[in-house]
Every structure is written in structure tokens, then in C-alpha cells.
Backbone as a printed PyTorch tensor [residue, N CA C, xyz], in Angstrom:
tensor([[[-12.5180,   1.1960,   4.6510],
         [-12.2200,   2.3420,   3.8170],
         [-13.5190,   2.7550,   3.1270]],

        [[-14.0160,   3.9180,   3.3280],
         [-15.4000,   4.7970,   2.7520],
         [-15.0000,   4.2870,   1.2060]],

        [[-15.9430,   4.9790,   0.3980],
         [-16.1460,   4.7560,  -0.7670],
         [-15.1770,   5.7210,  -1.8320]],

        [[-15.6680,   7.0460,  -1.0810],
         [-14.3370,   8.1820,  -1.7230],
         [-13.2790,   8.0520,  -1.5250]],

        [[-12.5930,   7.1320,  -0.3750],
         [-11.4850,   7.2010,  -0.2680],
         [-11.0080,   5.9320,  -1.4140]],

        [[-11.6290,   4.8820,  -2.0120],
         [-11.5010,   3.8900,  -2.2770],
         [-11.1930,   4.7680,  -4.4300]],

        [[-11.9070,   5.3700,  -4.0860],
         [-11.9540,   5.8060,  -5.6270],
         [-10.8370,   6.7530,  -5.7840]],

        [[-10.7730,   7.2090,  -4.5890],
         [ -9.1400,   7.7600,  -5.0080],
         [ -7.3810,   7.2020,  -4.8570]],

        [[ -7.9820,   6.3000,  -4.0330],
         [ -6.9960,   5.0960,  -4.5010],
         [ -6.6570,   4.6020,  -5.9650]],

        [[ -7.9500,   4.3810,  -6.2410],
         [ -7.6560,   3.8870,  -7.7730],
         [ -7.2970,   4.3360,  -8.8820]],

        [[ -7.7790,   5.9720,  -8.4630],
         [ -7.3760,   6.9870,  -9.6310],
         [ -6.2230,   7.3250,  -9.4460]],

        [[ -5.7900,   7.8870,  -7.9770],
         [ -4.2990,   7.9880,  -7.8660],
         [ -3.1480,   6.3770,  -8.6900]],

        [[ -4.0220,   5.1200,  -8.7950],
         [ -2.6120,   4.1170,  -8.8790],
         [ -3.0430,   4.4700, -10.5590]],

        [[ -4.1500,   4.0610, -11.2520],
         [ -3.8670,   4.1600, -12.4030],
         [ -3.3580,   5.5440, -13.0250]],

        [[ -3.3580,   6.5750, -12.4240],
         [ -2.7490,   7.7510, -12.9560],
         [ -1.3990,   7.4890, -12.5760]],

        [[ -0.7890,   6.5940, -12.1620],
         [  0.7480,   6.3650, -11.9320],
         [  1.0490,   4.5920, -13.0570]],

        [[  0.2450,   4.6470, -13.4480],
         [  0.2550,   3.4430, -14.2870],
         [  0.2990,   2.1100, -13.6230]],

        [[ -0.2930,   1.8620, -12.5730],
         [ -0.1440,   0.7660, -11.9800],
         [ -1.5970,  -0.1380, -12.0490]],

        [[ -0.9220,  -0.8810, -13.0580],
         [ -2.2830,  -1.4640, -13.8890],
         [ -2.2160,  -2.8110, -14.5930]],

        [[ -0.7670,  -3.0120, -14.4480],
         [ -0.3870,  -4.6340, -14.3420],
         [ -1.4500,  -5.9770, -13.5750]],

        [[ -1.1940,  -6.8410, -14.0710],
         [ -1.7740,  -7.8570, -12.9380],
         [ -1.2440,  -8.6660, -11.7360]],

        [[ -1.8810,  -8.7950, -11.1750],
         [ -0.8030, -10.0300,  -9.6360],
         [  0.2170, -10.3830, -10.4950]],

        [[  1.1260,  -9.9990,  -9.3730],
         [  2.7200, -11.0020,  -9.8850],
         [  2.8350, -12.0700,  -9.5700]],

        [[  1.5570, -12.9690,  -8.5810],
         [  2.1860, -14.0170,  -8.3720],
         [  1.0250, -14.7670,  -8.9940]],

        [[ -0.1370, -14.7740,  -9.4520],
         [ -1.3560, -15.8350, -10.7420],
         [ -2.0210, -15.0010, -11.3550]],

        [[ -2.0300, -13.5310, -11.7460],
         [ -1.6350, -12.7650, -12.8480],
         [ -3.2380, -12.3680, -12.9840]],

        [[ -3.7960, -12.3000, -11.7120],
         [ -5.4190, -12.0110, -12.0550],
         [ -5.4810, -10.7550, -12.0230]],

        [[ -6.2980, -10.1470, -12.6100],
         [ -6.8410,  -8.6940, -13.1000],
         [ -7.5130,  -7.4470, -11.8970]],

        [[ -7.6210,  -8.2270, -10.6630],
         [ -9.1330,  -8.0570,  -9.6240],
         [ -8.5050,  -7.9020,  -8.7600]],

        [[ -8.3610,  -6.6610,  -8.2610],
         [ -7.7970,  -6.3310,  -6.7420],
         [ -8.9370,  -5.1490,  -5.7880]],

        [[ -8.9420,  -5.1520,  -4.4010],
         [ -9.2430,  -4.4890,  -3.6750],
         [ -8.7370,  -4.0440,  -2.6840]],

        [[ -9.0340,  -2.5460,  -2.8700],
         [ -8.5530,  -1.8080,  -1.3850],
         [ -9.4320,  -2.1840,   0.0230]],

        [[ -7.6210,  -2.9230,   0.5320],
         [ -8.3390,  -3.3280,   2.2340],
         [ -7.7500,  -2.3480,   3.2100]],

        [[ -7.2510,  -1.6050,   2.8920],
         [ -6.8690,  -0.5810,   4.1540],
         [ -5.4690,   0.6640,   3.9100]],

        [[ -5.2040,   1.4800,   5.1860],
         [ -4.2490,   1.9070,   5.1460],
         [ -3.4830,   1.2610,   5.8890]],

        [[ -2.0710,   1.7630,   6.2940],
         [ -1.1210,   0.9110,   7.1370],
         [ -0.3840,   1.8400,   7.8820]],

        [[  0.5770,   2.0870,   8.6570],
         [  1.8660,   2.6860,   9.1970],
         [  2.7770,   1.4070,   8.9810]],

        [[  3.9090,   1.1750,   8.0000],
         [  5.2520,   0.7370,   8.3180],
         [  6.2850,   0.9720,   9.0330]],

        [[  6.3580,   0.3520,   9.9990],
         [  7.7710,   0.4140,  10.9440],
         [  8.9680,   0.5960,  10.4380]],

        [[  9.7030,   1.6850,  10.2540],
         [ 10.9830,   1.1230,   9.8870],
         [ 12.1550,   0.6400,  10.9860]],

        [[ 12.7430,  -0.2670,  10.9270],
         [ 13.5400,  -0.6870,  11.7320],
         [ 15.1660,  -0.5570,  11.6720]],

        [[ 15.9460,  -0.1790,  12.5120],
         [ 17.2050,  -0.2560,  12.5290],
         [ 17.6480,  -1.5090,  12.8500]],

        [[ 18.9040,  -1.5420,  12.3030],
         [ 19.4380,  -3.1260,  12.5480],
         [ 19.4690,  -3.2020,  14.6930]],

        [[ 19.3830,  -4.4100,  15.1020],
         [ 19.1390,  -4.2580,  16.5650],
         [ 20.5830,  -3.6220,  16.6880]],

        [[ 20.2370,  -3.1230,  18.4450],
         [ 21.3390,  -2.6550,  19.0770],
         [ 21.7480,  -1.2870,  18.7280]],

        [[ 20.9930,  -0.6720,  17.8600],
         [ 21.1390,   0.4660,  16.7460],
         [ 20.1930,   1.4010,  17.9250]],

        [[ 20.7930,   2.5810,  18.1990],
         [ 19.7050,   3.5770,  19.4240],
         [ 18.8860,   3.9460,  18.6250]],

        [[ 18.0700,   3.6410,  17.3440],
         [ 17.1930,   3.8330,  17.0130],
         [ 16.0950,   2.9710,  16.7750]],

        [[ 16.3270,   1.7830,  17.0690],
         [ 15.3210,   0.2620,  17.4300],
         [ 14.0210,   1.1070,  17.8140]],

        [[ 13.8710,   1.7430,  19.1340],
         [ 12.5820,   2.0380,  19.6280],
         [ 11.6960,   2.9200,  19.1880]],

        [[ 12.5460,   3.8440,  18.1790],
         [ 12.2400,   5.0510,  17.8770],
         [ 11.7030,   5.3310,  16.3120]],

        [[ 12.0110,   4.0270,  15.8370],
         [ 12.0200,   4.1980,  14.3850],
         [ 10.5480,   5.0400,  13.8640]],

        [[ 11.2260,   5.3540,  12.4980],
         [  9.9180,   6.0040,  11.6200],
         [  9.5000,   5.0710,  11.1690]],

        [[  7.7680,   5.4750,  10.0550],
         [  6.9790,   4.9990,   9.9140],
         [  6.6370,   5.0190,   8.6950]],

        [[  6.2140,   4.3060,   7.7300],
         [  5.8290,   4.5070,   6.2330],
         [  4.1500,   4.6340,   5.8850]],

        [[  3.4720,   5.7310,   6.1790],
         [  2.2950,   5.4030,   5.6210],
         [  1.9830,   5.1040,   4.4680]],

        [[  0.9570,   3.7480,   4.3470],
         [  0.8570,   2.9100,   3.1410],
         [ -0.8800,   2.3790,   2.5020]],

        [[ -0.8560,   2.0090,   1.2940],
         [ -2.7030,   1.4900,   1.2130],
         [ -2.0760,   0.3330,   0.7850]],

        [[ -2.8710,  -0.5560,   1.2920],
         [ -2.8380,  -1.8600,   1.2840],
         [ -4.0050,  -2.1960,   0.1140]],

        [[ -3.3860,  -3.0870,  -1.0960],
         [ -3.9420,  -3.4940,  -2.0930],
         [ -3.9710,  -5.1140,  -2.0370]],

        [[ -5.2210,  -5.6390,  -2.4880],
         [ -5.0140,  -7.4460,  -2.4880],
         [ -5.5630,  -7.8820,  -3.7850]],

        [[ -4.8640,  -8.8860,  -3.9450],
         [ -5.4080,  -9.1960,  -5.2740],
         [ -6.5130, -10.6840,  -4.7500]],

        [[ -7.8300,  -9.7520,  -5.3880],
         [ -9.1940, -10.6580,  -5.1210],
         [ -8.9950, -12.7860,  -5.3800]],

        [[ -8.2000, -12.7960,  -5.9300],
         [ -8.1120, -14.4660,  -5.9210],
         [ -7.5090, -15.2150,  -4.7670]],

        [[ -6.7900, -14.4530,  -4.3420],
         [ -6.0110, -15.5490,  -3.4740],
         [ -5.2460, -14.7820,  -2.2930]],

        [[ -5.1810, -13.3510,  -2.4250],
         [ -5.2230, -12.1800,  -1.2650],
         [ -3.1550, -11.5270,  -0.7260]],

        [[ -2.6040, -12.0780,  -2.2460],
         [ -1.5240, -11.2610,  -2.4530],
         [ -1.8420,  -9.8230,  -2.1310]],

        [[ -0.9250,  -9.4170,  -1.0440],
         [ -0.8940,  -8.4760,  -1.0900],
         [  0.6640,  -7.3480,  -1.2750]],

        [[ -0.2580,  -5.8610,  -2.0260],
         [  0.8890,  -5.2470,  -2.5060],
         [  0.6140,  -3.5030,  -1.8110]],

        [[  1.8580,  -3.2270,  -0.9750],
         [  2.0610,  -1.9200,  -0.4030],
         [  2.2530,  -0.8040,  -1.3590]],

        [[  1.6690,   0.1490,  -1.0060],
         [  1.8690,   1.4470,  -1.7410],
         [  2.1070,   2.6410,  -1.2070]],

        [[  2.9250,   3.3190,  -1.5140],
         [  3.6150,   4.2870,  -0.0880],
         [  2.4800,   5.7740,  -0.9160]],

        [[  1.6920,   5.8810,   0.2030],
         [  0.7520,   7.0040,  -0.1210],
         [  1.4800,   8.5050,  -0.1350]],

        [[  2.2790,   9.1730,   0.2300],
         [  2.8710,  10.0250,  -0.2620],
         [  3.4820,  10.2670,  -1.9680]],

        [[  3.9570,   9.0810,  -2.5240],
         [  4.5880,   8.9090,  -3.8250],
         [  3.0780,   9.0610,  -4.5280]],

        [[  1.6330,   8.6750,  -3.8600],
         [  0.6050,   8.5580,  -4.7610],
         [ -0.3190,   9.8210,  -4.4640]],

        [[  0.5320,  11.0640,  -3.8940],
         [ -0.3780,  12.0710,  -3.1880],
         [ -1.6540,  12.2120,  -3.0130]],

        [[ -1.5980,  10.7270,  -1.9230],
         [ -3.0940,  10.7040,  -1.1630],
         [ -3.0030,  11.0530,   0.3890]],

        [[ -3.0750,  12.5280,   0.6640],
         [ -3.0790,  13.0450,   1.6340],
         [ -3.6300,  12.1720,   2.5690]],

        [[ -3.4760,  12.4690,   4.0390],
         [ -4.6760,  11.7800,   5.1480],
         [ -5.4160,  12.7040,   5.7520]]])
């Protein structure tokens, strides 16, 4: 992820108040490692198994130990 895109990550989460620490050892220090597509899946056997939609997402980690936390980039209007 470029540098501009990285800074607007951050401005988009803290302008949504997301500024808490890891939920799981509560450290302060996270970095943007990427974007994502989420699969969504139908329960099997469902004619939509193959077809499913997709959640585009930025992938956040928290620098200690590499919790990571999804963020659905539409809710944070970070265009692609």
C-alpha cells in the first residue's frame, strides 16, 4: 500500500472514531497491510455457493503480535 493511500486510511478510521486499542493485549500500534475482497458465502447447496458477492476491505494489524481487524471500505468512503 503507497503512502497516500496509507494516510487515508488513517484519516478515514480516526474520523470515524476508531481509535481504541487491540482487543486482544490492548497495544496502541497498528499498521496498514493491505486491501482485501471478502467472499460472502451461502450456506452449501444454496445456488448461490459459486456466485457469491464480495466485501471490499483494509486490512489493519496490530504491530505486537499481528491481530488482525477488517474494515469494510465503503462504510469508510475510501473509494478504489
Amino acid at each position: 500500500m503507497d503512502r497516500n493511500r496509507q494516510e487515508q486510511v488513517i484519516i478515514a478510521l480516526k474520523e470515524k472514531g476508531a481509535t481504541q486499542p487491540c482487543p486482544r493485549c490492548r497495544n496502541l500500534e497498528f499498521e496498514d497491510i493491505g486491501e482485501a475482497l471478502l467472499p460472502l458465502f451461502e450456506p452449501r447447496g444454496s445456488p448461490l455457493w459459486a456466485t457469491a458477492p464480495e466485501i471490499p476491505v483494509m486490512l489493519i494489524s496490530c504491530t505486537n503480535y499481528g491481530y488482525i481487524a477488517h474494515h469494510a471500505r465503503r462504510l469508510l468512503n475510501l473509494k478504489r
